[in-house]
C-alpha positions as CSV (number, residue, x, y, z in Angstrom):
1,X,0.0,0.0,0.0
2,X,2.8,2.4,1.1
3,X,4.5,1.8,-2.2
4,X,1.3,2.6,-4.6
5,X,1.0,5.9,-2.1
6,X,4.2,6.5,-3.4
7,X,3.9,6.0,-6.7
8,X,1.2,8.8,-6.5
9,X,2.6,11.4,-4.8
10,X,5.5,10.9,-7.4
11,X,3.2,11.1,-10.4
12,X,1.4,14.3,-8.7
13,X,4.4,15.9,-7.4
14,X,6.6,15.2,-10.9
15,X,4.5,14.6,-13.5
16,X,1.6,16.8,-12.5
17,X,2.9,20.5,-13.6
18,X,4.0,18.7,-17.0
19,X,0.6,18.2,-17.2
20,X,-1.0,21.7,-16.1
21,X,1.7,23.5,-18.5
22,X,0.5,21.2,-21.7
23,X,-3.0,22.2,-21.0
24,X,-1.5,25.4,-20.3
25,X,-0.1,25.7,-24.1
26,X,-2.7,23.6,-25.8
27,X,-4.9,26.7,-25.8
28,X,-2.4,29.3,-26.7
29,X,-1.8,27.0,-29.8
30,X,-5.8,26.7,-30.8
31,X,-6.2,30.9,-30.4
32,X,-3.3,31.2,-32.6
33,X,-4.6,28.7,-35.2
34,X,-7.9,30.1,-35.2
35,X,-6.8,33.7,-34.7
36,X,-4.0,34.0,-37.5
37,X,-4.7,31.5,-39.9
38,X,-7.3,31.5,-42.8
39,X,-6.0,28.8,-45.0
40,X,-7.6,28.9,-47.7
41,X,-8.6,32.4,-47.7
42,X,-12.1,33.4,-46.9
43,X,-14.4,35.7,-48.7
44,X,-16.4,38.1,-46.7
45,X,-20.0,39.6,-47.7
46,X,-19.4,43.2,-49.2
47,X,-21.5,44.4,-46.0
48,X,-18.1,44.0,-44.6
49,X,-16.5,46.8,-46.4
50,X,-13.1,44.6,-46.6
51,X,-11.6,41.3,-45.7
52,X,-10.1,43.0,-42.7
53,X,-13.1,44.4,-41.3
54,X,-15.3,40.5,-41.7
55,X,-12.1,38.6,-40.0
56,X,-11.6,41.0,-37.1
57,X,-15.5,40.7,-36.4
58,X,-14.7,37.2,-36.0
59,X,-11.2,37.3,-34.0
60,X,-13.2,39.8,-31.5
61,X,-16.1,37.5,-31.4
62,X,-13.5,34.5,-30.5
63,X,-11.6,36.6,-28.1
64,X,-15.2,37.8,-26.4
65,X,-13.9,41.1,-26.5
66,X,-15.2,44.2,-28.0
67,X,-11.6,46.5,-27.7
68,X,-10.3,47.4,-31.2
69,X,-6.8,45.3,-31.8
70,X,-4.7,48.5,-33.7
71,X,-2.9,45.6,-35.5
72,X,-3.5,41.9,-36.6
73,X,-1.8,39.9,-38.7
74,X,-3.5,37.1,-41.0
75,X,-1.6,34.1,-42.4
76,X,-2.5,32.3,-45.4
77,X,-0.5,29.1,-45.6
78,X,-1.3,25.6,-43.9
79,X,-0.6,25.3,-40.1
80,X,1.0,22.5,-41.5
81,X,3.6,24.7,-43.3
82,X,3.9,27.4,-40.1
83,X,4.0,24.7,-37.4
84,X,7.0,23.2,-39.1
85,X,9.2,25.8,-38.0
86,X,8.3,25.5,-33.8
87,X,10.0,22.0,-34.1
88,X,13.2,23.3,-33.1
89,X,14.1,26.2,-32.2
90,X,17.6,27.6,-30.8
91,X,16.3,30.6,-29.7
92,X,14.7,32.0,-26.4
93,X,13.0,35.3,-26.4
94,X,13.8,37.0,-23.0
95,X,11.1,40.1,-23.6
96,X,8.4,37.5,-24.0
97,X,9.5,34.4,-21.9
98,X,9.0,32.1,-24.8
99,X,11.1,30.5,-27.5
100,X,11.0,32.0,-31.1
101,X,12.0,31.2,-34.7
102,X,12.5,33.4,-38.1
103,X,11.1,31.4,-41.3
104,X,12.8,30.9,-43.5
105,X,10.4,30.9,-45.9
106,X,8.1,33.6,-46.7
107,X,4.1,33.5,-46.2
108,X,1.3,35.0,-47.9
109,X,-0.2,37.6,-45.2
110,X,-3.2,40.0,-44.3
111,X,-2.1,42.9,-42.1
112,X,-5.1,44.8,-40.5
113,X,-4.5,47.7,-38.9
114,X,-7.0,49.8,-37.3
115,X,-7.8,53.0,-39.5
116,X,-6.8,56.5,-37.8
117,X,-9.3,58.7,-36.3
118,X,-12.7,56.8,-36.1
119,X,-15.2,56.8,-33.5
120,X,-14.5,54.7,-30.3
121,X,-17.8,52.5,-31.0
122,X,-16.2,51.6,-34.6
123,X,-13.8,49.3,-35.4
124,X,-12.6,49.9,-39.1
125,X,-10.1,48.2,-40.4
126,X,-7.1,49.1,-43.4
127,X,-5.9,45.7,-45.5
128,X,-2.5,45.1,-46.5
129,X,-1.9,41.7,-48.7
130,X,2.0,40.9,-48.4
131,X,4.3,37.8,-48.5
132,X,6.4,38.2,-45.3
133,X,8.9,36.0,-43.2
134,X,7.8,35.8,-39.6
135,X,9.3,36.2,-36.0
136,X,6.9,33.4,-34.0
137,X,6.8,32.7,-30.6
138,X,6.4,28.7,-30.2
139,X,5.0,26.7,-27.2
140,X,8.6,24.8,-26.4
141,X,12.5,24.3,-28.0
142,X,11.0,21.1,-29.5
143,X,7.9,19.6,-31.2
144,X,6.4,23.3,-30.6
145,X,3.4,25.0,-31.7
146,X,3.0,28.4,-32.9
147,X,1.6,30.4,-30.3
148,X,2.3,34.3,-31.6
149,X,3.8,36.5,-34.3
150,X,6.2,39.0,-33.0
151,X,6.9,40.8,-36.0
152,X,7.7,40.2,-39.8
153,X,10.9,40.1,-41.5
């Protein structure tokens, strides 16, 4: 009995904030995937007024959050393609406490930025199409997920 209480504590004590951090970076990894990518790209209704405009209704729909992001950027590729580059990673990012990666490659990308002097109850977004590399935050050194874009290359 002793030895099975044992075993218990060990997998609680050990094994048990390995768990609560995966669960912890599972999520991070969905937002980001739901957040940033639209793969292939979706058409929204001209009501819209712009890609831009329909997609950041439904990022601040996701997020349950009605404040204006001033930027958002929009990747167009497979997470297939993006994940890739979170297997290993070198790199630690001090600023944001997370390891990071430049692709080498560069993806098709959506920058909406939040157009200048609107009123505080409208959210109207600008649309830039580019093809960018990427500075991403990923969940660990190795067999990552992307969890954030810091900036593009």
């Amino acid at each position: 009995m002793a030895a099975a209480g044992a075993q218990l504590l060990f997998l609680q004590l050990v094994l048990g904030p390995t768990l609560v951090a995966d669960i912890k970076l599972q999520p991070q990894a969905q937002d980001f995937r739901k957040l940033h990518i639209d793969y292939p790209r979706v058409s929204f209704a001209e009501g819209f007024q712009g890609y831009c405009n329909g997609f950041m209704a439904y990022v601040r729909g996701r997020r349950q959050d009605w404040f204006c992001p001033k930027i958002h950027y929009v990747l167009h590729a497979s997470w297939k393609d993006i994940q890739k580059y979170c297997n290993y990673t070198d790199y630690y990012c001090d600023v944001y406490n997370e390891y990071c990666t430049l692709t080498q490659t560069s993806f098709p990308l959506t920058t909406c930025t939040l157009a200048p002097e609107q009123p505080s109850t409208s959210c109207f977004y600008q649309t830039n199409f580019t093809k960018q590399r990427l500075y991403l935050l990923c969940s660990r050194r190795y067999k990552g997920d992307p969890i954030g874009i810091i900036s593009l290359y």
